[in-house]
N, CA, C and O atoms as CSV, one atom per row, in Angstrom:
chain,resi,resn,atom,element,x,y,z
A,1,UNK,N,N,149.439,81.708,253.736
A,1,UNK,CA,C,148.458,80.650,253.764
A,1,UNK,C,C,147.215,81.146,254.513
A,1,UNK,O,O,147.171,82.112,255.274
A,2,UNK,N,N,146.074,80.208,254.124
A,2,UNK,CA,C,145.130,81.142,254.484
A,2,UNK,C,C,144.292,80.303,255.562
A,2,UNK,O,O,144.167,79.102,255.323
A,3,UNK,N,N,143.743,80.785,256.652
A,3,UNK,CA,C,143.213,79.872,257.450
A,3,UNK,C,C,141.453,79.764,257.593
A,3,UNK,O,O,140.626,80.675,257.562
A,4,UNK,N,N,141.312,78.701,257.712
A,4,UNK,CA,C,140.117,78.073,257.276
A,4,UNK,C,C,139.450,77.989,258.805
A,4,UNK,O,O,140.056,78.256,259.842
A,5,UNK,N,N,138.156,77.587,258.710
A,5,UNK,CA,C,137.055,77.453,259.894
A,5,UNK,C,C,136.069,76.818,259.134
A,5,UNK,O,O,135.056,77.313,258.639
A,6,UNK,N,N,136.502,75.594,259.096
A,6,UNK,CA,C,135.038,74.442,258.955
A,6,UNK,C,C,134.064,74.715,259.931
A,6,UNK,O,O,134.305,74.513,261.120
A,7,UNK,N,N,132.631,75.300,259.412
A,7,UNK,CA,C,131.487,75.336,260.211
A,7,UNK,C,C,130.885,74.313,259.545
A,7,UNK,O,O,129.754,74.698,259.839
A,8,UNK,N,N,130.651,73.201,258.808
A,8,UNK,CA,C,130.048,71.918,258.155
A,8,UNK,C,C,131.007,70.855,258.180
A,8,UNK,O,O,131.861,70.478,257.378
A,9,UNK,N,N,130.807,70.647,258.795
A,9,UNK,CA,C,131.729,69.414,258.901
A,9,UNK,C,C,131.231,68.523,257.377
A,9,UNK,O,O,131.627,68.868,256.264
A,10,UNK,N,N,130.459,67.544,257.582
A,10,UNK,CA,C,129.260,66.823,256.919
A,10,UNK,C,C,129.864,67.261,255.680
A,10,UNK,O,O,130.657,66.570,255.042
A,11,UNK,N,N,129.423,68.589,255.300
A,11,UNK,CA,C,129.627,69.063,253.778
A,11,UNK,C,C,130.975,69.357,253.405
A,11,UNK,O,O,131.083,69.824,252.271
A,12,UNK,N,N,132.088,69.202,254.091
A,12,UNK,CA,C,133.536,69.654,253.890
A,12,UNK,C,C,134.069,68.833,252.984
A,12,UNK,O,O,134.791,69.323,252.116
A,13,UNK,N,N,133.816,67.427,253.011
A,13,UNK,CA,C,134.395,66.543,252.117
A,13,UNK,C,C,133.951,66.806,250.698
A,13,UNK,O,O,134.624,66.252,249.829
A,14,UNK,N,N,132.766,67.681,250.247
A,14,UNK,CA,C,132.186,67.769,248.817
A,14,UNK,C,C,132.732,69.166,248.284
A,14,UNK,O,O,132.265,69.645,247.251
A,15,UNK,N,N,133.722,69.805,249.003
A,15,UNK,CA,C,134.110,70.781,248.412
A,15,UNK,C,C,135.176,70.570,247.802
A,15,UNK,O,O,136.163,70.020,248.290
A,16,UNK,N,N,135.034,71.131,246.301
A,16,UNK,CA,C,136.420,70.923,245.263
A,16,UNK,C,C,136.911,71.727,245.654
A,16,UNK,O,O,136.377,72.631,246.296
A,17,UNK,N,N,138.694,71.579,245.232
A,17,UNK,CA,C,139.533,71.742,245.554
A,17,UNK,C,C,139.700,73.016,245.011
A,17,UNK,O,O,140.338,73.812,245.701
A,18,UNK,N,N,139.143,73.506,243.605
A,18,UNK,CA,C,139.153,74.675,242.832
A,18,UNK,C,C,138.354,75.615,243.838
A,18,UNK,O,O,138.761,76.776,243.879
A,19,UNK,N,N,137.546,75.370,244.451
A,19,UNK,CA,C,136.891,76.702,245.329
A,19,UNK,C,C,137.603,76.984,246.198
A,19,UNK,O,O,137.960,78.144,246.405
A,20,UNK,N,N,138.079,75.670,247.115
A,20,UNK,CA,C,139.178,76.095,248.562
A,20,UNK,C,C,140.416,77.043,247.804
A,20,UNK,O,O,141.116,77.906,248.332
A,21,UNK,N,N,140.419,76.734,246.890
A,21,UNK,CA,C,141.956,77.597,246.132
A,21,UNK,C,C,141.531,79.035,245.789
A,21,UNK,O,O,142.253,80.027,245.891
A,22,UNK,N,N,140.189,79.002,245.346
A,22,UNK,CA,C,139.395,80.391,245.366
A,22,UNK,C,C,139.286,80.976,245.993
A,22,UNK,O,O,139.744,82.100,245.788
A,23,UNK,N,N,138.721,80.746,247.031
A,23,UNK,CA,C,138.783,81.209,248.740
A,23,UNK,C,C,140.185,81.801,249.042
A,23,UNK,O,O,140.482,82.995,249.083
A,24,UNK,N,N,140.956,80.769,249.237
A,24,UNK,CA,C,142.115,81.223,249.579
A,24,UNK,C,C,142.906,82.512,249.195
A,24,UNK,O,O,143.606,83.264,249.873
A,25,UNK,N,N,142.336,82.511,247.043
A,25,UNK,CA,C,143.287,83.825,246.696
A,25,UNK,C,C,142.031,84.972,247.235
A,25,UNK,O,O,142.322,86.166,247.307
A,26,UNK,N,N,140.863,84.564,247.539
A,26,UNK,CA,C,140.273,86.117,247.746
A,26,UNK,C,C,140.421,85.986,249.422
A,26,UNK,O,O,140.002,87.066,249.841
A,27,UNK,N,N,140.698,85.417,250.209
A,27,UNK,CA,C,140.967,86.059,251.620
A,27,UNK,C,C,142.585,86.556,251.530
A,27,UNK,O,O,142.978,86.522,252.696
A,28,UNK,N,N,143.296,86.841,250.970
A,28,UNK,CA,C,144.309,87.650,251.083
A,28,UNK,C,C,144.071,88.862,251.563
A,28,UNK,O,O,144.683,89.403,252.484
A,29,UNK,N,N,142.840,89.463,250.706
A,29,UNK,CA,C,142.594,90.987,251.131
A,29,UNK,C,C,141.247,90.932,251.861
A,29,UNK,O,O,140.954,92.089,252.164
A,30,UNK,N,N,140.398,90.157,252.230
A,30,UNK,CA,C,139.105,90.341,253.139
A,30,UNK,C,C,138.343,88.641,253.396
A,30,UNK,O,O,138.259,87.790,252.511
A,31,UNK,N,N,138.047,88.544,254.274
A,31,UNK,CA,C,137.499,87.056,254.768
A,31,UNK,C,C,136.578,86.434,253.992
A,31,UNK,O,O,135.604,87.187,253.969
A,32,UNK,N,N,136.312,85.255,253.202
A,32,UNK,CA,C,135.102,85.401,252.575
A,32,UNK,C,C,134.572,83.482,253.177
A,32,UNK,O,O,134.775,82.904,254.244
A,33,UNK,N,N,133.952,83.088,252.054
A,33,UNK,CA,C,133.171,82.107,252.662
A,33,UNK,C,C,133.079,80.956,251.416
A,33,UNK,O,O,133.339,81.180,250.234
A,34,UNK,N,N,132.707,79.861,251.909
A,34,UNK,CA,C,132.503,78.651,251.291
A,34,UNK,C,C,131.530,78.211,251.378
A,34,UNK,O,O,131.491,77.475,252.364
A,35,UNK,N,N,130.331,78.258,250.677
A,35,UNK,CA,C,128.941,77.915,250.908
A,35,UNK,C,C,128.389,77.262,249.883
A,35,UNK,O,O,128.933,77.521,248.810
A,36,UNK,N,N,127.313,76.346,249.821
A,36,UNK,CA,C,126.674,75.496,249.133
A,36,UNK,C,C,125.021,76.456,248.752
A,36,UNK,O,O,124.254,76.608,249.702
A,37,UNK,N,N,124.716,76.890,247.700
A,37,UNK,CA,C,124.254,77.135,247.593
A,37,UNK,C,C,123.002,76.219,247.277
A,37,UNK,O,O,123.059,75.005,247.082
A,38,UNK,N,N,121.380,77.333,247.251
A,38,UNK,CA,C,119.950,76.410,246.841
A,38,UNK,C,C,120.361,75.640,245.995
A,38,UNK,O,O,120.431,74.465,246.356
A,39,UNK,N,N,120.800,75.981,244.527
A,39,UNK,CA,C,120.609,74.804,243.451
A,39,UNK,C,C,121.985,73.900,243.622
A,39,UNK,O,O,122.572,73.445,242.640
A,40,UNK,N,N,122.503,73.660,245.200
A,40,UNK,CA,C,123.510,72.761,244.976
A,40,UNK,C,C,124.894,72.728,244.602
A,40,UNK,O,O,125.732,71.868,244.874
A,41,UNK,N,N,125.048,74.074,243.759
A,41,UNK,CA,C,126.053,74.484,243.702
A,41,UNK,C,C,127.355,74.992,244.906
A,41,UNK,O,O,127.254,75.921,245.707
A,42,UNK,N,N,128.084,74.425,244.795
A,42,UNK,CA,C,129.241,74.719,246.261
A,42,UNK,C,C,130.387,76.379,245.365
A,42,UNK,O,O,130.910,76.424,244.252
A,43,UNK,N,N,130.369,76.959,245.978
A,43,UNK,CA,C,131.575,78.386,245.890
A,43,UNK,C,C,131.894,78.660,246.564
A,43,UNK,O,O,131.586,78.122,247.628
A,44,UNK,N,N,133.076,80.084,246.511
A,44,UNK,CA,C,133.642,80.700,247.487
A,44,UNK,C,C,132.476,82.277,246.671
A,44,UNK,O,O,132.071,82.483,245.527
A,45,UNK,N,N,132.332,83.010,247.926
A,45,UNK,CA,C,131.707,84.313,247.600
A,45,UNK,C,C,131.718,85.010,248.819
A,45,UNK,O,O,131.726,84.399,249.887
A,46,UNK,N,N,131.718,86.056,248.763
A,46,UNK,CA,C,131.758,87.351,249.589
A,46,UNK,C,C,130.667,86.890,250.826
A,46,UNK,O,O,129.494,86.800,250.466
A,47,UNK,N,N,130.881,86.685,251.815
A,47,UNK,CA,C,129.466,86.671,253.087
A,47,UNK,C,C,128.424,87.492,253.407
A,47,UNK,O,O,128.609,88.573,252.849
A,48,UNK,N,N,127.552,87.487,253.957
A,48,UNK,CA,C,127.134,88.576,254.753
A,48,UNK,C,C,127.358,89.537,256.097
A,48,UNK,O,O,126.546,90.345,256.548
A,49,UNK,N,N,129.115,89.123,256.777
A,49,UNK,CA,C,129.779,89.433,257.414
A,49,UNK,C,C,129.686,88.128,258.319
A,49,UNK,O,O,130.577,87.285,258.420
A,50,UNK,N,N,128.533,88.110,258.918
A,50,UNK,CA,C,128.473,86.845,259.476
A,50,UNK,C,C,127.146,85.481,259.019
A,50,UNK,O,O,125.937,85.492,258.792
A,51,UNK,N,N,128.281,84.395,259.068
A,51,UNK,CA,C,127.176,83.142,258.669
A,51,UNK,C,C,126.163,83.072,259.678
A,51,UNK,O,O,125.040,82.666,259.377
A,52,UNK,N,N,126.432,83.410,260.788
A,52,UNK,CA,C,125.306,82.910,261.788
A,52,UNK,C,C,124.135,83.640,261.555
A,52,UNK,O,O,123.076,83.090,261.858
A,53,UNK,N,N,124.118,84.305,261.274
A,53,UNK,CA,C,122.999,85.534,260.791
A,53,UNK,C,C,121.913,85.451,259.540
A,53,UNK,O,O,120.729,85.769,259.436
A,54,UNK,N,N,122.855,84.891,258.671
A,54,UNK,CA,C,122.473,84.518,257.085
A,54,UNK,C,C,121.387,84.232,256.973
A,54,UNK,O,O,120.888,83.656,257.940
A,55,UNK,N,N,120.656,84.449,255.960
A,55,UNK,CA,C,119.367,84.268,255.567
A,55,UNK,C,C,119.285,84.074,254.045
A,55,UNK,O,O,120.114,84.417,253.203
A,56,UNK,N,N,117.809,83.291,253.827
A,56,UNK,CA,C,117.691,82.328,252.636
A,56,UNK,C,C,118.403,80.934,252.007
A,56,UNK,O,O,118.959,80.384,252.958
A,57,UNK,N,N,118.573,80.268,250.963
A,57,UNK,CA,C,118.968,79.034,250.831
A,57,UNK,C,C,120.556,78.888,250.410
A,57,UNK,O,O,120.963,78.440,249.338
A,58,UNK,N,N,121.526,79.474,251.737
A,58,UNK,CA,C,122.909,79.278,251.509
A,58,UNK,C,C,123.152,78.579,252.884
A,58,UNK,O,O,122.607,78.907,253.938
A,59,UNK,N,N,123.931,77.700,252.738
A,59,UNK,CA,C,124.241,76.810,253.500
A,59,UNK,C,C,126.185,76.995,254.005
A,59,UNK,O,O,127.016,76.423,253.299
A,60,UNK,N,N,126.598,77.745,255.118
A,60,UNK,CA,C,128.232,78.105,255.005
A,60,UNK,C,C,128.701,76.916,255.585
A,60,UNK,O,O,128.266,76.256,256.529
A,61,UNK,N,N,130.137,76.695,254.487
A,61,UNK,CA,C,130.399,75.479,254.914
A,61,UNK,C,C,131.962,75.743,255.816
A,61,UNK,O,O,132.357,75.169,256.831
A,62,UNK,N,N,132.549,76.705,255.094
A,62,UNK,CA,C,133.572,77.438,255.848
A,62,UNK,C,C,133.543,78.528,255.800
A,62,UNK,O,O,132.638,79.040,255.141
A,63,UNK,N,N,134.544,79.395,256.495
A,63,UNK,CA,C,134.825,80.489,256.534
A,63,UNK,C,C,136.293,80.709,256.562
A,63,UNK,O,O,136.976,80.345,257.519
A,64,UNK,N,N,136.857,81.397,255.355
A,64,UNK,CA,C,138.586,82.085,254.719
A,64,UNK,C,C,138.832,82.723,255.059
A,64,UNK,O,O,138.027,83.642,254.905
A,65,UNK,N,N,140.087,83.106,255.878
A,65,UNK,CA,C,140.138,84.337,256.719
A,65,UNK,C,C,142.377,84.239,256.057
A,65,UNK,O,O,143.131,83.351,255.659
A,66,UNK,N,N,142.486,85.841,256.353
A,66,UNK,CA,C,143.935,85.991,255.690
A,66,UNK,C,C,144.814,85.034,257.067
A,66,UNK,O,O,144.473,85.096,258.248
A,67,UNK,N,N,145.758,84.353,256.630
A,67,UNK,CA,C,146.828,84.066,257.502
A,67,UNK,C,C,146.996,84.820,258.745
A,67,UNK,O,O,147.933,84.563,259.501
């Protein structure tokens, strides 16, 4: 199981269930992220190692890390 880190609270409730499940199978092998992108769109995708850092119109809503 894979453990999660809500950094959005606010935005946690608008994430489908198909991305958290996404997330989940790609942090098996490396940490990745849950972010809302500019046009609104919510995914799981690879980070920039760290959210705090991030730059341009992605918004992290969690962060997937392996069990």
């Amino acid at each position: 199981m894979a453990q999660i880190k809500v950094l959005d609270k606010a935005l946690w409730p608008d994430v489908p269930k198909d991305v958290i499940a996404e997330a989940e199978r790609a942090a098996k092998t490396q940490p990745c992220w849950i972010a809302r992108q500019g046009n609104g769109h919510i995914v799981a995708m690879d980070g920039p190692g760290d959210p705090d850092v991030a730059t341009g119109d992605v918004l992290f809503i969690a962060e997937v890390g392996p069990g």
